[in-house]
ChimeraX commands (.cxc) that place a marker at each C-alpha (Angstrom):
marker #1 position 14.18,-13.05,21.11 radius 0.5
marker #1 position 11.29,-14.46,19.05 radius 0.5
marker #1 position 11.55,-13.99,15.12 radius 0.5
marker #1 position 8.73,-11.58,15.01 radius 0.5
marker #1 position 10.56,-9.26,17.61 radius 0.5
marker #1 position 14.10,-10.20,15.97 radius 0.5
marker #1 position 12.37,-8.59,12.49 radius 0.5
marker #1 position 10.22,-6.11,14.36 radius 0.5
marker #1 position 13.64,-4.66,15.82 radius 0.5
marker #1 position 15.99,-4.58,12.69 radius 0.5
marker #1 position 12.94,-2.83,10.76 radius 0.5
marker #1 position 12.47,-0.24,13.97 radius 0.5
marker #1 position 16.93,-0.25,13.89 radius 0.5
marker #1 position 16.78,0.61,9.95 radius 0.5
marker #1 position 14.37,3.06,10.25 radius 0.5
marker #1 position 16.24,4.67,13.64 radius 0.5
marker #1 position 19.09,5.12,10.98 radius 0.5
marker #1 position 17.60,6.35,8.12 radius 0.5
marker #1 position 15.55,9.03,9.76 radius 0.5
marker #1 position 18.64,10.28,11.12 radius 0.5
marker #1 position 19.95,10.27,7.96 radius 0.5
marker #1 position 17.28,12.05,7.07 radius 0.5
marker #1 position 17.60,14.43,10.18 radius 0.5
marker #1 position 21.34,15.22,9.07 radius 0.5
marker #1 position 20.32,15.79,5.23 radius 0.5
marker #1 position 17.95,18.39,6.57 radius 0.5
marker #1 position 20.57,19.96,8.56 radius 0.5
marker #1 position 22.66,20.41,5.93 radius 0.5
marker #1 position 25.22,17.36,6.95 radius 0.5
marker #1 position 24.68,15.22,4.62 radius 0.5
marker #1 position 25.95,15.35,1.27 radius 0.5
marker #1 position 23.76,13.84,-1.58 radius 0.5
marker #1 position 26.77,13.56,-3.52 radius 0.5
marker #1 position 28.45,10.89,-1.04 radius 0.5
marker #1 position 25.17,10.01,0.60 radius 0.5
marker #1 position 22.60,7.48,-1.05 radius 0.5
marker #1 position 20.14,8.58,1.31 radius 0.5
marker #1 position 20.82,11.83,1.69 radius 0.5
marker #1 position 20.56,11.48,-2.39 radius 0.5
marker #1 position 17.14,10.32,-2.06 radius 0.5
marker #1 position 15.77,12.85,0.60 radius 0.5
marker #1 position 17.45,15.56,-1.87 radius 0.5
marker #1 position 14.77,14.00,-4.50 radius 0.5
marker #1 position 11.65,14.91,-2.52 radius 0.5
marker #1 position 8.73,13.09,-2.40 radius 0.5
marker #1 position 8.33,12.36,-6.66 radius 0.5
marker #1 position 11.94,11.26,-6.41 radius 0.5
marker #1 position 11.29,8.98,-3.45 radius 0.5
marker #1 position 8.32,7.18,-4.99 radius 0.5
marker #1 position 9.26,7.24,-8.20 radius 0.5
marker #1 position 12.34,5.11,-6.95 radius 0.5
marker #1 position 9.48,2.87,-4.60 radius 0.5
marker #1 position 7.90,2.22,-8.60 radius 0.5
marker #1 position 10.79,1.20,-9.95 radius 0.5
marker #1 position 12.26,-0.97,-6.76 radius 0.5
marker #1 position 8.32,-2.83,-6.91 radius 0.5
marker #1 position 8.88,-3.34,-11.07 radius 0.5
marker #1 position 12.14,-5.02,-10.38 radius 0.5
marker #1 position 10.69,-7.14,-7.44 radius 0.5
marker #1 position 7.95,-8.32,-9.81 radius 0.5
marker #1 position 10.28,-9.32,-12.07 radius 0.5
marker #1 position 12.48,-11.04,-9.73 radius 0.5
marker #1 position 9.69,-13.12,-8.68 radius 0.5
marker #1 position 8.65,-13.69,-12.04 radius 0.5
marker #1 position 12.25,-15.46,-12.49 radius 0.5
marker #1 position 11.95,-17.08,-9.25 radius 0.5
marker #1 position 9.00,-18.49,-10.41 radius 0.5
marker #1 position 10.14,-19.66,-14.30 radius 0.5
marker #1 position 13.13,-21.30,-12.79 radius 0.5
marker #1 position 11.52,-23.13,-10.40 radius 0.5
marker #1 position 12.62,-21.38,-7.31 radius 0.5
marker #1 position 16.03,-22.16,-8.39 radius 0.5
marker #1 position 18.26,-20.77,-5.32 radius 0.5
marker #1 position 20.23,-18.17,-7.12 radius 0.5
marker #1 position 17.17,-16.56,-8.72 radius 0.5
marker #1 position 15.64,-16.86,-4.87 radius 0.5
marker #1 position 18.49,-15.09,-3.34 radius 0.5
marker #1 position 18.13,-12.31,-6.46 radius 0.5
marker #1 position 14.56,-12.07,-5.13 radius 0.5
marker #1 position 15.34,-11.59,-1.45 radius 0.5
marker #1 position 17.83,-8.78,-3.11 radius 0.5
marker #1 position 15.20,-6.85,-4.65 radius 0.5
marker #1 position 12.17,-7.19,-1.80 radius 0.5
marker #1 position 15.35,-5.91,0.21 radius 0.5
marker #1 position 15.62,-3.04,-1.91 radius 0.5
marker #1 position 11.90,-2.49,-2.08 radius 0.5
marker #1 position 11.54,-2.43,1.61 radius 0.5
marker #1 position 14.48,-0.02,1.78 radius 0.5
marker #1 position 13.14,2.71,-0.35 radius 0.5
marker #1 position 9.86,2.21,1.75 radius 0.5
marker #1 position 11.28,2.95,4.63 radius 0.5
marker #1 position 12.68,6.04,2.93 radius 0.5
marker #1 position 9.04,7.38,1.83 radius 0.5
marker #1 position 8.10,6.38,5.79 radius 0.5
marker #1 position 10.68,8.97,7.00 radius 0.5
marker #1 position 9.56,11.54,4.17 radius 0.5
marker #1 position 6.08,11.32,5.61 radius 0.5
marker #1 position 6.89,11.34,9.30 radius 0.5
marker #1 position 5.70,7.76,10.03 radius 0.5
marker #1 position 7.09,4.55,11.00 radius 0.5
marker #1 position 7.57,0.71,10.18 radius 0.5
marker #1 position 5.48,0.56,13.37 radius 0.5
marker #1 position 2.34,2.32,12.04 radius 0.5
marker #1 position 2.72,0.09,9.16 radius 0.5
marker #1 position 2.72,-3.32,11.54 radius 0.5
marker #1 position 0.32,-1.47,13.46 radius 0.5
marker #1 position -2.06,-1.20,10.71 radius 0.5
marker #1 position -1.20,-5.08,9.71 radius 0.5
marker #1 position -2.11,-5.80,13.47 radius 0.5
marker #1 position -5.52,-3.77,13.24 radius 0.5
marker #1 position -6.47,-5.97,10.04 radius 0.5
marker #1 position -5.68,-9.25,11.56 radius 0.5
marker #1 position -8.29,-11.55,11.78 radius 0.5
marker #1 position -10.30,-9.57,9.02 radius 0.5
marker #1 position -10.70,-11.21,5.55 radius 0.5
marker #1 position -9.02,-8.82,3.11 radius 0.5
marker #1 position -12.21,-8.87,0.91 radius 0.5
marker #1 position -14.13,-7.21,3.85 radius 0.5
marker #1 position -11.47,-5.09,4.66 radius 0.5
marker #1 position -10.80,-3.63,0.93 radius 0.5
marker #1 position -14.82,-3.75,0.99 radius 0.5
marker #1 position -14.59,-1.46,3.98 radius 0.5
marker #1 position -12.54,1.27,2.97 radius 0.5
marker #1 position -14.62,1.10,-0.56 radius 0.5
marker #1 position -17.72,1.94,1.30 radius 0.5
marker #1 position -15.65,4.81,3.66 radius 0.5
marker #1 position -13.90,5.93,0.44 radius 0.5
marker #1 position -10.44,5.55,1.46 radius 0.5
marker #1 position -9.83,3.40,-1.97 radius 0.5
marker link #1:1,2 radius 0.2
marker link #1:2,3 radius 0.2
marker link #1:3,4 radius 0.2
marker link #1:4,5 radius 0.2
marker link #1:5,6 radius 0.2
marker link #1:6,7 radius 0.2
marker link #1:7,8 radius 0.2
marker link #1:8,9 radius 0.2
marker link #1:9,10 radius 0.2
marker link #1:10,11 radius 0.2
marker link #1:11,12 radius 0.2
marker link #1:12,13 radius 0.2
marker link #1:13,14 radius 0.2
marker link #1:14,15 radius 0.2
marker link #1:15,16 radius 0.2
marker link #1:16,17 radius 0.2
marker link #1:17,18 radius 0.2
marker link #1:18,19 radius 0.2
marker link #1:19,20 radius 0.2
marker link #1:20,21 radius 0.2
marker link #1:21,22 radius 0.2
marker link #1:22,23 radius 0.2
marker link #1:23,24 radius 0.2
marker link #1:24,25 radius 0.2
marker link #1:25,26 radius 0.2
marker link #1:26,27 radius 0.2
marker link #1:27,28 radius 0.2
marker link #1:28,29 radius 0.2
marker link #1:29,30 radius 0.2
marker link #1:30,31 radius 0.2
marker link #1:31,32 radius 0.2
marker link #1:32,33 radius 0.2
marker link #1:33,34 radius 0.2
marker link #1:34,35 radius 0.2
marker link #1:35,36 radius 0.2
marker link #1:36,37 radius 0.2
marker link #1:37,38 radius 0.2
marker link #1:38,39 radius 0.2
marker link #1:39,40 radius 0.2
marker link #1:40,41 radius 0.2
marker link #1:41,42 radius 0.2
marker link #1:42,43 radius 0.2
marker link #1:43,44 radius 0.2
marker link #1:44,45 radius 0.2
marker link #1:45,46 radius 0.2
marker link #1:46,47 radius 0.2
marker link #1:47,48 radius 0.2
marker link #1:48,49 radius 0.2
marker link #1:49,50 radius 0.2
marker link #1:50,51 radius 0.2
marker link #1:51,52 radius 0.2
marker link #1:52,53 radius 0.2
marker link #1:53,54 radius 0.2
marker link #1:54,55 radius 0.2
marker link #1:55,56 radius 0.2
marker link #1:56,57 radius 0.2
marker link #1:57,58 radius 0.2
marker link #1:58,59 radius 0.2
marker link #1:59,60 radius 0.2
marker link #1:60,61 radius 0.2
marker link #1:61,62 radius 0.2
marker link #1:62,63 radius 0.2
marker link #1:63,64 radius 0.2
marker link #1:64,65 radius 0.2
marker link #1:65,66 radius 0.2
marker link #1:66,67 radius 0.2
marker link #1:67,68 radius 0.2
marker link #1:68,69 radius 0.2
marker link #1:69,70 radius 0.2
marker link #1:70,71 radius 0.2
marker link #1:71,72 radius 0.2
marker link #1:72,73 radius 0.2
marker link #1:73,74 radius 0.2
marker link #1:74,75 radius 0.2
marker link #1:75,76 radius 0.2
marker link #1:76,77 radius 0.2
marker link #1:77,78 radius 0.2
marker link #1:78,79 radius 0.2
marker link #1:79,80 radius 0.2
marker link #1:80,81 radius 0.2
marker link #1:81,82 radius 0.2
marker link #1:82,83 radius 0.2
marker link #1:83,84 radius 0.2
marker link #1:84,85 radius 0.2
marker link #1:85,86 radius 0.2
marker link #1:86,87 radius 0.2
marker link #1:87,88 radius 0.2
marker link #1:88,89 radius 0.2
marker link #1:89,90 radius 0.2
marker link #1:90,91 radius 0.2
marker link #1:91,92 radius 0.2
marker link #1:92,93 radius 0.2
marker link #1:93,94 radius 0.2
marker link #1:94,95 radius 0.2
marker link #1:95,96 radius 0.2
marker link #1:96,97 radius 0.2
marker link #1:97,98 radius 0.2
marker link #1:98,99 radius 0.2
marker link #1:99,100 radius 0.2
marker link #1:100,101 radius 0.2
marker link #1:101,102 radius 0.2
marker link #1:102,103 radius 0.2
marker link #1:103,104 radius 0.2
marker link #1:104,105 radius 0.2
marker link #1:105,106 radius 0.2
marker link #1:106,107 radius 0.2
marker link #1:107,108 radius 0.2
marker link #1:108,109 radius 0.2
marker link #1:109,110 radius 0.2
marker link #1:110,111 radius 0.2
marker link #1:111,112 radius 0.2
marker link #1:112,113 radius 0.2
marker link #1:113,114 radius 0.2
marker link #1:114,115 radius 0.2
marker link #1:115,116 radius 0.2
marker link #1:116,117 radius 0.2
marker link #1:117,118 radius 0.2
marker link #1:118,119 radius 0.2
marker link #1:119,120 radius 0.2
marker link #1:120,121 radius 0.2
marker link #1:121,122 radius 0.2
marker link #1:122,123 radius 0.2
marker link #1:123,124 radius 0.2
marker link #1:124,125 radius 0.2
marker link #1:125,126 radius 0.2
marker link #1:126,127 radius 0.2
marker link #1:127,128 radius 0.2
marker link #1:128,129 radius 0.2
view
């Protein structure tokens, strides 16, 4: 299995799991006193992406750190922590919203090829920005 498809399918595996999480929150199986996620789903949406601001902050940071030391290893591995996290919590708004990593990578695949100056220039002149 090729990278792409080796990350492809641990995003698509991660998401399987959290929206049954999700699923079994809903139901009432879940406790959000023993269950991060279940914790998170009990938050609703403001909970959710207030969590996705504060994930990005720390990311920024991390990088910011990365950067300064001069992508000394440990503050590299702190930023692979905190993209981790990030990416977590986005997969949690995903399931909120009824979508998928794959309708993000979908998207990605869409603009591919397109310079992201015409692209952002697009959706200016459509609106959607």
């Amino acid at each position: 299995m090729n990278s792409d498809k080796k990350i492809e399918s641990g995003l698509t595996h991660l998401a399987d799991v959290v929206d049954q999480r999700r699923d079994a929150f809903k139901a009432g199986q879940a406790d959000p006193k023993t269950s991060y996620t279940a914790l998170l789903f009990s938050k609703g949406d403001d909970g959710i992406l207030k969590k996705i601001g504060e994930e990005a902050t720390e990311a920024v940071m991390a990088a910011k750190d990365a950067r300064n030391s001069n992508l000394a290893a440990d503050q590299q591995k702190l930023l692979v922590g905190e993209m981790a996290d990030l990416w977590f919590h986005c997969l949690i708004a995903l399931s909120q919203f009824n979508l998928r990593p794959e309708d993000v990578i979908a998207e990605l695949d869409r603009r591919l090829g397109t310079s992201g100056i015409e692209e952002k220039a697009a959706r200016k002149a459509t609106g959607k920005e």
